[in-house]
C-alpha positions as YAML, in Angstrom:
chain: A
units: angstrom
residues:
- id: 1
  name: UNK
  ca: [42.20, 76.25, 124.14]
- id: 2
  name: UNK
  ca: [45.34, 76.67, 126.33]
- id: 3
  name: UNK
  ca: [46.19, 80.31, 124.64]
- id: 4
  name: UNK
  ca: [42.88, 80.85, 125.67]
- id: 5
  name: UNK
  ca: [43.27, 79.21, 129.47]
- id: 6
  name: UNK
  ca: [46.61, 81.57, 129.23]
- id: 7
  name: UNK
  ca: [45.12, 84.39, 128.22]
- id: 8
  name: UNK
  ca: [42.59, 84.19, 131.22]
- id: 9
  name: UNK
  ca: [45.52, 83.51, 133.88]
- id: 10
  name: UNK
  ca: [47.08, 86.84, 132.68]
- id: 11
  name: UNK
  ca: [43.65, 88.43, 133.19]
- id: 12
  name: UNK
  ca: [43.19, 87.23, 136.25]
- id: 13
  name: UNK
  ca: [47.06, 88.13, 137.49]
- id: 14
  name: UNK
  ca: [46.57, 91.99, 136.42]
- id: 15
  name: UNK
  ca: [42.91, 92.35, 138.25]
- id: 16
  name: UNK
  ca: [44.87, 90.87, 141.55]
- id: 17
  name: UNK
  ca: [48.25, 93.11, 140.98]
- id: 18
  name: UNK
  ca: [45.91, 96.08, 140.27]
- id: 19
  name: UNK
  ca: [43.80, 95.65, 143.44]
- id: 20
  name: UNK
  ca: [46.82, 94.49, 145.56]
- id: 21
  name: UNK
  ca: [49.18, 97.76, 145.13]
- id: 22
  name: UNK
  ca: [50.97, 97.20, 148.49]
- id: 23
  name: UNK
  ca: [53.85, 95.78, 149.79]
- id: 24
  name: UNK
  ca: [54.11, 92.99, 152.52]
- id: 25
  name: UNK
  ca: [57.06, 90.95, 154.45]
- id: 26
  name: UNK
  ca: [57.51, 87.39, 153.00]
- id: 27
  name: UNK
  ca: [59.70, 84.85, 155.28]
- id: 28
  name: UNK
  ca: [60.97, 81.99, 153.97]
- id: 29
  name: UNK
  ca: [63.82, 79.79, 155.90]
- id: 30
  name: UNK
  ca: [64.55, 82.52, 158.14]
- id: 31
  name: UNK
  ca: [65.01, 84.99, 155.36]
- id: 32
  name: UNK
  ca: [62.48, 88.18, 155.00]
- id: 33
  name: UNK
  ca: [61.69, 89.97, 151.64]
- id: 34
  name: UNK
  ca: [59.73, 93.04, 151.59]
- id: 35
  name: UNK
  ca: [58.13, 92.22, 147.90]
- id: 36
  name: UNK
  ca: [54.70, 93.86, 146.54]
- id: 37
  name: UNK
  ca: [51.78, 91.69, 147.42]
- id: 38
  name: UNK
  ca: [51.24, 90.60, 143.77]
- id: 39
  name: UNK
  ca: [54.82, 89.03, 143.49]
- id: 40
  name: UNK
  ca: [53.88, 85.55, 144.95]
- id: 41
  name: UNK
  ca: [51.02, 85.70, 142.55]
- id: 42
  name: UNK
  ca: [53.18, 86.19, 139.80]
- id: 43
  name: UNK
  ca: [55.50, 83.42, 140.51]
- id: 44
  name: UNK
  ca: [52.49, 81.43, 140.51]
- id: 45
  name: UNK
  ca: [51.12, 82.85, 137.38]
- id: 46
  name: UNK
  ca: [54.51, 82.46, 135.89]
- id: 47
  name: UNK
  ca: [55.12, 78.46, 137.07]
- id: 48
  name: UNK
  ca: [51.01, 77.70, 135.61]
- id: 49
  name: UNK
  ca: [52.51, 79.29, 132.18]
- id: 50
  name: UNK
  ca: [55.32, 77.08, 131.63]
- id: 51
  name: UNK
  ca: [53.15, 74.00, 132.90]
- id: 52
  name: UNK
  ca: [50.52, 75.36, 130.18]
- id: 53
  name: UNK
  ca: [52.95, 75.89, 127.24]
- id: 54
  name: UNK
  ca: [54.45, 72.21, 128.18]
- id: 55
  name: UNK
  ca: [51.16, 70.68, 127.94]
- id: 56
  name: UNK
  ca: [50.49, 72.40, 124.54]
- id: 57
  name: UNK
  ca: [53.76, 71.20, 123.06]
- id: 58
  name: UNK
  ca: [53.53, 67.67, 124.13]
- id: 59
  name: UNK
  ca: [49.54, 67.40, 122.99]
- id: 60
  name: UNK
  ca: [50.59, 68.94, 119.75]
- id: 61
  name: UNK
  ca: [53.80, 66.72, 119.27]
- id: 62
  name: UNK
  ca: [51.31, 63.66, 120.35]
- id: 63
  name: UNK
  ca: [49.12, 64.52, 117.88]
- id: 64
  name: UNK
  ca: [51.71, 64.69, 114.97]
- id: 65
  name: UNK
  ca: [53.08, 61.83, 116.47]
- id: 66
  name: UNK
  ca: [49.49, 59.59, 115.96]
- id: 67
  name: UNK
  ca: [48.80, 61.79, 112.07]
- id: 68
  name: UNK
  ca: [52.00, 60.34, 111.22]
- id: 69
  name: UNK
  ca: [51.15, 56.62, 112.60]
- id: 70
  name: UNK
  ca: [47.89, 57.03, 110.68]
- id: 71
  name: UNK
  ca: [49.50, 58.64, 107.65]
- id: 72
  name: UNK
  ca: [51.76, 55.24, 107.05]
- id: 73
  name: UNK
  ca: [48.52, 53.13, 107.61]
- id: 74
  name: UNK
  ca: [46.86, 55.09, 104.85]
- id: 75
  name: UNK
  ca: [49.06, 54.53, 102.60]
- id: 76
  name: UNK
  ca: [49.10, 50.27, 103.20]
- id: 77
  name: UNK
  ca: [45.56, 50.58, 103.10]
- id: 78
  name: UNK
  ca: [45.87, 52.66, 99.23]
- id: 79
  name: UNK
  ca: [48.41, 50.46, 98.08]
- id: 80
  name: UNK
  ca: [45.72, 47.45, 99.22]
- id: 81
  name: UNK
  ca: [43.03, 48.83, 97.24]
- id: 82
  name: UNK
  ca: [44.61, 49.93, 94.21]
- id: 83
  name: UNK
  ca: [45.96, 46.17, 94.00]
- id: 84
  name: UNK
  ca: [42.23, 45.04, 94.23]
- id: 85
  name: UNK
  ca: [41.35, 47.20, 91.69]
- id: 86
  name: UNK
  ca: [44.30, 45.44, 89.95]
- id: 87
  name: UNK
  ca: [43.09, 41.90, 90.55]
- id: 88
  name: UNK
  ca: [39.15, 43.31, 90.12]
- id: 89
  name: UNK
  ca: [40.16, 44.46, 86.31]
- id: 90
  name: UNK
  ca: [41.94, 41.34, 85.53]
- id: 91
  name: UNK
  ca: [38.90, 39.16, 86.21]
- id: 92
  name: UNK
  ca: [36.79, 41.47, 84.99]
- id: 93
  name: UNK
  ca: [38.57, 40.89, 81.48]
- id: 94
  name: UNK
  ca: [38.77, 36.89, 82.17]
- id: 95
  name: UNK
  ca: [35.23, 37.09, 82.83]
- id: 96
  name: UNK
  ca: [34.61, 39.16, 79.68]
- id: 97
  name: UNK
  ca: [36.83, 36.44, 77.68]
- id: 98
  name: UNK
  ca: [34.80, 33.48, 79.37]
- id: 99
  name: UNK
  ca: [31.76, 35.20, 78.27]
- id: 100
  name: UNK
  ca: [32.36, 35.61, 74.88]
- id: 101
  name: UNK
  ca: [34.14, 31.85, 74.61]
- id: 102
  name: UNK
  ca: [30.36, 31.20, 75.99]
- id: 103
  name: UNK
  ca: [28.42, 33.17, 73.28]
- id: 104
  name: UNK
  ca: [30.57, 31.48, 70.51]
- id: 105
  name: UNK
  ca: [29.07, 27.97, 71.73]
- id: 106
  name: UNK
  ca: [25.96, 29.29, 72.07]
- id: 107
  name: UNK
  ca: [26.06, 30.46, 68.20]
- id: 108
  name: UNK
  ca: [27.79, 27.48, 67.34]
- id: 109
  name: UNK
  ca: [24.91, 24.96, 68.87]
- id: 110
  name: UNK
  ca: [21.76, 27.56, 67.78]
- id: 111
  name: UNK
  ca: [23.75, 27.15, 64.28]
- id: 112
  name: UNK
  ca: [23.12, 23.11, 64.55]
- id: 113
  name: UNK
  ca: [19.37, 23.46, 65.60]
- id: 114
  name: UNK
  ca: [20.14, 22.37, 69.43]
- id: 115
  name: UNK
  ca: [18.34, 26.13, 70.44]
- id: 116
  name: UNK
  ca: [17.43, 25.18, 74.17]
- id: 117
  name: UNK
  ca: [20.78, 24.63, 74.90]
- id: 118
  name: UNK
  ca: [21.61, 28.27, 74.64]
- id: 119
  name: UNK
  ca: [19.50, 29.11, 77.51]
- id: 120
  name: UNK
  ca: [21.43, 29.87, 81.11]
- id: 121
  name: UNK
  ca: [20.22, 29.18, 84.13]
- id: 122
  name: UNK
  ca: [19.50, 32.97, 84.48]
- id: 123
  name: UNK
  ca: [17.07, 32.71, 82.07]
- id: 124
  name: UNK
  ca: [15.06, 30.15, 84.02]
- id: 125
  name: UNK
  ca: [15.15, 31.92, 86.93]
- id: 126
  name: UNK
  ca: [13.48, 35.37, 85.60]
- id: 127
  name: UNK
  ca: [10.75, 32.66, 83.77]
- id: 128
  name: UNK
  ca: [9.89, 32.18, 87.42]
- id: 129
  name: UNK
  ca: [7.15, 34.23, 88.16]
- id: 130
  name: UNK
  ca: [5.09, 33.90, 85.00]
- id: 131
  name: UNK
  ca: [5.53, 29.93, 85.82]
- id: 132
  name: UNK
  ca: [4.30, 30.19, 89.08]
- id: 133
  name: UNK
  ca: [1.14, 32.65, 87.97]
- id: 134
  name: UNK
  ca: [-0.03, 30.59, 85.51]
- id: 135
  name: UNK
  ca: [-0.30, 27.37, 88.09]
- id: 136
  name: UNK
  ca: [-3.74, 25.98, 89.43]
- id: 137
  name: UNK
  ca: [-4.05, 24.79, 92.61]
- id: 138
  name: UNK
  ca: [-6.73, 22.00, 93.60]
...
């Protein structure tokens, strides 16, 4: 964008120095110059450039400035997950172990003809709705 604004100052500074071919008496503090017309245009032209090309290299060194700010906050925030995947595994297996510590009870106490003890609380919950359709109301 501010090539672009550049590019359109320089357009704009060559259609004025082409239409403006004379020359003219300047007076500044009691001194004269006898400068072509375009000349205070270019000083102009020239002073908008270098207050262009400063803006562009302080919005681009801002900009690297905030990547690199959120660069070391990506990397908390990946070290952060991977160690919940970390702790997410590890209970995964203890719940995997607890399961299985379960299922050898439950084999145990089917083995010694206590059966309805094997049933969860899960199991109750998915008898629901065949419960509940087969009930009469007065």
């Amino acid at each position: 964008m501010y090539l672009i604004s550049l590019l359109v100052v320089f357009a704009l500074f060559g259609v004025f120095a082409v239409q403006n071919g004379g020359t003219q008496d300047f007076t500044l503090l009691g001194y004269t110059w006898n400068l072509p017309t375009w000349a205070p245009a270019a000083i102009g032209t020239g002073i908008v450039s270098v207050l262009l090309i400063l803006h562009m290299s302080h919005a681009g060194l801002g900009h690297h400035i905030r990547q690199l700010g959120h660069g070391r906050a990506i990397d908390e925030h990946r070290g952060f997950i991977e160690e919940l995947r970390d702790e997410n595994a590890r209970l995964r297996e203890q719940l995997a172990s607890a399961r299985g510590r379960l299922m050898g009870m439950g084999a145990t106490s089917a083995s010694s003809g206590s059966s309805g003890s094997s049933r969860s609380w899960l199991d109750g919950i998915r008898e629901l709705p065949d419960r509940v359709r087969g009930r009469r109301t007065a």
